[in-house]
C-alpha positions in Angstrom: 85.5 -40.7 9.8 88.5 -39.4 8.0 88.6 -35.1 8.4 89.6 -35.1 4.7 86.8 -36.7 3.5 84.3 -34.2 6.0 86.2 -31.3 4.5 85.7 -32.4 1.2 82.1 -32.7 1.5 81.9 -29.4 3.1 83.8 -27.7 0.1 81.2 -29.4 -2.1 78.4 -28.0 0.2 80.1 -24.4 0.1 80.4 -24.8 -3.7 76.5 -26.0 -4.5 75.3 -23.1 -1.6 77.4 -20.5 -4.1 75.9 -21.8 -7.0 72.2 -21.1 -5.9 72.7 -17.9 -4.5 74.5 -17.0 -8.2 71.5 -18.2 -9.7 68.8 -16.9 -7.0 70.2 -13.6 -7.8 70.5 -14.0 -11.9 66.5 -14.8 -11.8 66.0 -11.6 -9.9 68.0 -9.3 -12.2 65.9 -11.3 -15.1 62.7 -10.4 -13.2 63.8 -6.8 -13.1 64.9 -6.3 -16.7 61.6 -7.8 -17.6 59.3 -5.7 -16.1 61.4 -2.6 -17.7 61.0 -4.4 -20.6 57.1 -4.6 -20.1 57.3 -1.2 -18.9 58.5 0.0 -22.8 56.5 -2.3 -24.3 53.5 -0.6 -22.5 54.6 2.6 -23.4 55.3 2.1 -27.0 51.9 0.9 -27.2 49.9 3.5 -26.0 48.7 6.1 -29.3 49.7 9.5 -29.4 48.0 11.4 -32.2 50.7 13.9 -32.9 48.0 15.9 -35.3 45.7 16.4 -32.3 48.8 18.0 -30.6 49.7 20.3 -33.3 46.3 21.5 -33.6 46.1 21.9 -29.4 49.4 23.7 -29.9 48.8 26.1 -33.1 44.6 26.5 -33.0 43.4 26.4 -29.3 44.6 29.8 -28.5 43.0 31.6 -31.1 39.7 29.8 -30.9 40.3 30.2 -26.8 40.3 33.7 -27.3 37.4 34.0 -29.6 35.3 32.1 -27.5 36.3 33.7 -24.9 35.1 37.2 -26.2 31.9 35.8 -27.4 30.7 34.0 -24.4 31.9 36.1 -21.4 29.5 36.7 -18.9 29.3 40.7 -18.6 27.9 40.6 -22.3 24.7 38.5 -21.1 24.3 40.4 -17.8 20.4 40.4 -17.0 19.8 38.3 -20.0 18.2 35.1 -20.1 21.3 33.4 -21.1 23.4 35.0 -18.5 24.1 31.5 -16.1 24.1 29.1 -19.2 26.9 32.1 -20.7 28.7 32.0 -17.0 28.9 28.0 -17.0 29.8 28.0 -20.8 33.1 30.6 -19.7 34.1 28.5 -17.4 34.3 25.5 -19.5 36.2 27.3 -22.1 38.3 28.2 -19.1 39.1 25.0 -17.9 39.2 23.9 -22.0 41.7 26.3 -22.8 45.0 24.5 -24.4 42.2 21.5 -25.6 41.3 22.1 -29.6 38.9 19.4 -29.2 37.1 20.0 -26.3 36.9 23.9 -27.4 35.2 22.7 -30.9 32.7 21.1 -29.1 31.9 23.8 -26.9 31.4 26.1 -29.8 28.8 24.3 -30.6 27.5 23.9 -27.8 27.5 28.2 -27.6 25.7 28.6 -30.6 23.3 26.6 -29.3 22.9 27.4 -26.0 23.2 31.2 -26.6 21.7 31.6 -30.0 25.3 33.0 -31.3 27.0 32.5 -34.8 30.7 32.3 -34.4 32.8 32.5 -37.3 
């Protein structure tokens, strides 16, 4: 066979080899901007209740604090409610910058301890 007519088909090879890899590697780049893509998407979807923040942010710490006083152990000390009053502290503890979760464990005071929190 002529070498001219090997080299041309070799060139042709070379050229079609190039052209996969260009692609191979524009499918991944495409397969990485989607999943960021998918990754904002997910984000953008997920609810934040910016009201339930402001209330965490402006009314837990008073209402921490009041629970707090009204529910602290040493004021039930040989009590009856004295380890229902130690369990309750430590769940306002743990409740502290939570508005929500500190609501419902004023309730739960008043009930448990027989106490009227205003």
């Amino acid at each position: 066979m002529n070498p001219l007519f090997q080299n041309k088909w070799l060139i042709v090879s070379s050229i079609e080899l190039f052209v996969i890899l260009f692609l191979i590697i524009k499918l991944r780049k495409k397969k990485n901007e989607n999943t960021i893509d998918k990754e904002i998407l997910k984000s953008k979807k997920t609810s934040i209740n910016m009201s339930d923040i402001m209330l965490d942010i402006n009314l837990a710490p008073n209402l921490y604090k009041k629970l707090c006083r009204v529910c602290h152990p040493d004021r039930f000390i040989g009590t009856f409610y004295e380890t229902s009053a130690n369990t309750l502290f430590q769940e306002v503890q743990k409740a502290e910058n939570n508005y929500s979760m500190l609501c419902e464990l004023k309730i739960r005071i008043e009930q448990e301890l027989n106490l009227i929190i205003s």
